[in-house]
C-alpha positions as CSV (number, residue, x, y, z in Angstrom):
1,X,-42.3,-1.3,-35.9
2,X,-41.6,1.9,-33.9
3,X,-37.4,0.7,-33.6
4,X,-37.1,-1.5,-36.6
5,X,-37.7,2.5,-38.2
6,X,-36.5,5.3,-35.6
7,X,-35.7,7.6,-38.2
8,X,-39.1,8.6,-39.1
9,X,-40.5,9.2,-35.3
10,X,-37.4,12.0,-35.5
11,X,-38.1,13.4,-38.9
12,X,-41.9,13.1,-39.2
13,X,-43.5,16.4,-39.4
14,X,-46.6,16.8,-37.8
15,X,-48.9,19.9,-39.0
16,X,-52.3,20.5,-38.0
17,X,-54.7,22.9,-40.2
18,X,-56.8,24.3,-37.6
19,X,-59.8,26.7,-38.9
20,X,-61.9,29.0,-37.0
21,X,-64.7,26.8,-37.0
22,X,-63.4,23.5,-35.4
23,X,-64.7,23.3,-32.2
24,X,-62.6,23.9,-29.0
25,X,-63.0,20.3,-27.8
26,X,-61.6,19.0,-30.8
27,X,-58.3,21.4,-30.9
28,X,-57.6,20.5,-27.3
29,X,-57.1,17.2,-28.4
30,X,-54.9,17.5,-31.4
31,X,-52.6,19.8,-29.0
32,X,-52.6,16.4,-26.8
33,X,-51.9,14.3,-29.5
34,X,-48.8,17.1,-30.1
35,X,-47.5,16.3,-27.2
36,X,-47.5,12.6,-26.6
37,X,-45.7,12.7,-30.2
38,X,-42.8,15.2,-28.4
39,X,-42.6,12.6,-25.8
40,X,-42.5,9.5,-27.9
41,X,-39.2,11.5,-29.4
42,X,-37.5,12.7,-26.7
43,X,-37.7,8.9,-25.3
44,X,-36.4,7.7,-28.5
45,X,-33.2,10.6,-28.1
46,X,-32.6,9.8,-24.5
47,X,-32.4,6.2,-25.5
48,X,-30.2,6.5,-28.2
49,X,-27.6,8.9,-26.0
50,X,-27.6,5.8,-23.9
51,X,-26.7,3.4,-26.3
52,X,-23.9,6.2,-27.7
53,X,-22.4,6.3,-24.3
54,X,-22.7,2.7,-23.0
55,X,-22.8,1.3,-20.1
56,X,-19.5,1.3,-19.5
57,X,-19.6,4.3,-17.0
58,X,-21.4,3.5,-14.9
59,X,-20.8,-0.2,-14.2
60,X,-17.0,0.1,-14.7
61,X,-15.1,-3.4,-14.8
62,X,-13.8,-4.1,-10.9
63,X,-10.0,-2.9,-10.6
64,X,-7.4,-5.0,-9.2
65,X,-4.0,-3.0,-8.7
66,X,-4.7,-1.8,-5.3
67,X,-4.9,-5.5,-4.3
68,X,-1.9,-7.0,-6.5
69,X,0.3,-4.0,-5.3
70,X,-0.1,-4.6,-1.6
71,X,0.7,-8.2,-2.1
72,X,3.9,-7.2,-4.4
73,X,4.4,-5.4,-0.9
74,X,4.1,-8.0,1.2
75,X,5.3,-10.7,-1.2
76,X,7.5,-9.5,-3.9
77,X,10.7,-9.2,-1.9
78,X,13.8,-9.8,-4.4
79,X,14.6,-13.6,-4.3
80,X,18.0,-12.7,-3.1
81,X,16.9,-11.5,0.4
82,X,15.0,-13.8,3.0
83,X,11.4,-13.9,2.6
84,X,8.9,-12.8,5.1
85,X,7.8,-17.1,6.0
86,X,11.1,-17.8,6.6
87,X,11.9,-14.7,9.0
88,X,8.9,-16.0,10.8
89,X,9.2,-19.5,10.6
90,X,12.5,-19.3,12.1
91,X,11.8,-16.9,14.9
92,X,11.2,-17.4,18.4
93,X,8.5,-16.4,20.0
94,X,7.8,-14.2,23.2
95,X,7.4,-17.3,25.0
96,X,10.6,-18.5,24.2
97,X,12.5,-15.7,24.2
98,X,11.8,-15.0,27.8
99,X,13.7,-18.2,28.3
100,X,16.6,-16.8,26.9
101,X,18.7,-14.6,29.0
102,X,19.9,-12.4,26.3
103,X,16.1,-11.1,26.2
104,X,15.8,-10.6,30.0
105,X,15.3,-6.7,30.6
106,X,14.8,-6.1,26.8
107,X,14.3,-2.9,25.5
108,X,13.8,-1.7,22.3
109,X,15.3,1.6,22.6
110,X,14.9,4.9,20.9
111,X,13.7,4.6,17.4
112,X,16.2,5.8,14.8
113,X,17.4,4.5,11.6
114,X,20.0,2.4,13.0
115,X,19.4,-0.8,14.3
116,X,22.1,-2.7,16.7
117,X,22.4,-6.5,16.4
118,X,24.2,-8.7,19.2
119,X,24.3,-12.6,19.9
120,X,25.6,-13.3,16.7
121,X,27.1,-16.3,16.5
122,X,30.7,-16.7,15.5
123,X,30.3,-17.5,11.5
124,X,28.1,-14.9,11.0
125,X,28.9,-13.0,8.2
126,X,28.4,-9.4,6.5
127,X,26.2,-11.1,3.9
128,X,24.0,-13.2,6.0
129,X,22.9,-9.8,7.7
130,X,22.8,-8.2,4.2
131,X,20.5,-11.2,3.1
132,X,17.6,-10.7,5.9
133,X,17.9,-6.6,6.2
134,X,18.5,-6.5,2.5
135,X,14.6,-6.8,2.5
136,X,13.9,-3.6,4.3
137,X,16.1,-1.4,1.7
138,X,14.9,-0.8,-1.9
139,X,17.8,-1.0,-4.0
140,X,16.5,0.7,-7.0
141,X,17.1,3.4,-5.0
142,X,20.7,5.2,-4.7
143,X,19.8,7.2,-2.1
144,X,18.5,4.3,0.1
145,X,21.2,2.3,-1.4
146,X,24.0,4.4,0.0
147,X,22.3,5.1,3.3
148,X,22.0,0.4,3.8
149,X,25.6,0.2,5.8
150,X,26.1,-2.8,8.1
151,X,29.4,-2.8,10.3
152,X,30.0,-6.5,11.9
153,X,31.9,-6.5,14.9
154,X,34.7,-9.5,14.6
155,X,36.7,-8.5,17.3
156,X,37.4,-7.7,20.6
157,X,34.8,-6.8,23.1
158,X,32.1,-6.4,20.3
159,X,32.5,-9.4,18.5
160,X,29.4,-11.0,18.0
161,X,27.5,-7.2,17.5
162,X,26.7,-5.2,14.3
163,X,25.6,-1.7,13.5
164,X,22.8,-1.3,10.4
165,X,22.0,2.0,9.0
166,X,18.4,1.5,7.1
167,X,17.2,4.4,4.8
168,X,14.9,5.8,7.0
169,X,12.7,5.2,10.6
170,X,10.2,3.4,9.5
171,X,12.3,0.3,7.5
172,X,14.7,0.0,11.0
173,X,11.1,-0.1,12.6
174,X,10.0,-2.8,10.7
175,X,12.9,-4.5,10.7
176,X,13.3,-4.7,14.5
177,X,9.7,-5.9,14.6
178,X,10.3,-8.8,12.5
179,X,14.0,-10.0,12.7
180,X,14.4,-9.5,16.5
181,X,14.6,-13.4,18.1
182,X,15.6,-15.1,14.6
183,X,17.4,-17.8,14.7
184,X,20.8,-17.7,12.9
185,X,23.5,-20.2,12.9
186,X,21.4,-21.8,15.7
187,X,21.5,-18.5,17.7
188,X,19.3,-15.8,18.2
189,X,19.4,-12.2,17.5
190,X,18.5,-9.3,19.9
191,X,17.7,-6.4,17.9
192,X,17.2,-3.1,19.3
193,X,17.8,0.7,17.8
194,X,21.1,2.0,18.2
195,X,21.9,4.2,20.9
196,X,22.9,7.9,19.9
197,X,25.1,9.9,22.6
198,X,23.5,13.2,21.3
199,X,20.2,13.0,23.1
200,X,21.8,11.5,26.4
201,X,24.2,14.9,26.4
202,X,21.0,17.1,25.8
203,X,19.0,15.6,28.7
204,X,22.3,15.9,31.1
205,X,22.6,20.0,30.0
206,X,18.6,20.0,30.8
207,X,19.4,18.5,34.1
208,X,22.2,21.4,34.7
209,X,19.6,24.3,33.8
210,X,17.4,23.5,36.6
């Protein structure tokens, strides 16, 4: 009965017509009576603000963006670059590659944001290193866009080697990690950072000072 009719528990009035000649006993208990009254409301307001507000707050539904955007990551590479399976299904591994002379004495190198490629095989072309570091390079960019530069060596003493510029450390990082010892055109590639002459000359004038 009490919620089928809230409005009169907050409207109802209560009054009490005391005299002189009640006795004590009897006022101390209409004061009590006062007060359980004051609770009953202020149960029925706090309940009420609860309903107003739902429950919403505090049990909020479970978000799921964090975890779809590190898969996009991971997974959403543009279709027209290779995906991250295939770089590692068709990559040796450091087992194999110490059978490889080409790997013997490998070094990484300095990191930078160029990467140097060698042991390309012969019909290698600009776009088949385009379509596996392509993935490293957002192109939505322009400023990562103009910074992806790849220089394939055809001729001469260099043939078979390529420079990449990558927009920044951390891609040509990545993409020594994962593309060093794939297999292309039945070959595989060595990658390593490229070499800058700037910090060789540096250490050489340091060697002079002392």
């Amino acid at each position: 009965d009490v919620f089928e009719q809230p409005q009169h528990v907050g409207h109802k009035k209560i009054e009490f017509h005391i005299t002189t000649d009640i006795p004590a006993v009897l006022q101390m208990n209409s004061e009590k009576e006062e007060e359980k009254n004051g609770e009953r409301f202020y149960l029925y307001a706090a309940t009420e603000e609860i309903n107003n507000t739902g429950f919403g707050r505090i049990f909020p539904a479970p978000s799921s963006n964090d975890k779809m955007e590190t898969e996009e990551e991971e997974d959403e590479i543009p279709s027209e670059f290779i995906s991250r399976r295939d770089l590692e299904k068709n990559r040796l591994s450091k087992e194999e590659m110490e059978k490889f002379s080409v790997f013997k004495n490998y070094e990484p190198g300095d990191p930078n944001c160029r990467i140097y490629v060698k042991n390309l095989a012969k019909q290698v072309q600009e776009k088949d290193l385009k379509f596996i570091f392509g993935r490293y390079v957002d192109f939505q960019s322009e400023v990562e866009r103009n910074m992806f530069d790849i220089r394939l060596m055809k001729e001469g003493r260099m043939k078979g080697q390529a420079f990449i510029g990558l927009p920044n450390e951390k891609a040509a990082a990545k993409a020594l990690k994962e593309a060093n010892g794939y297999v292309l055109f039945e070959k595989p590639m060595v990658v390593q950072f490229a070499r800058s002459a700037r910090p060789k000359q540096d250490a050489n004038e340091g060697k002079r000072k002392k």
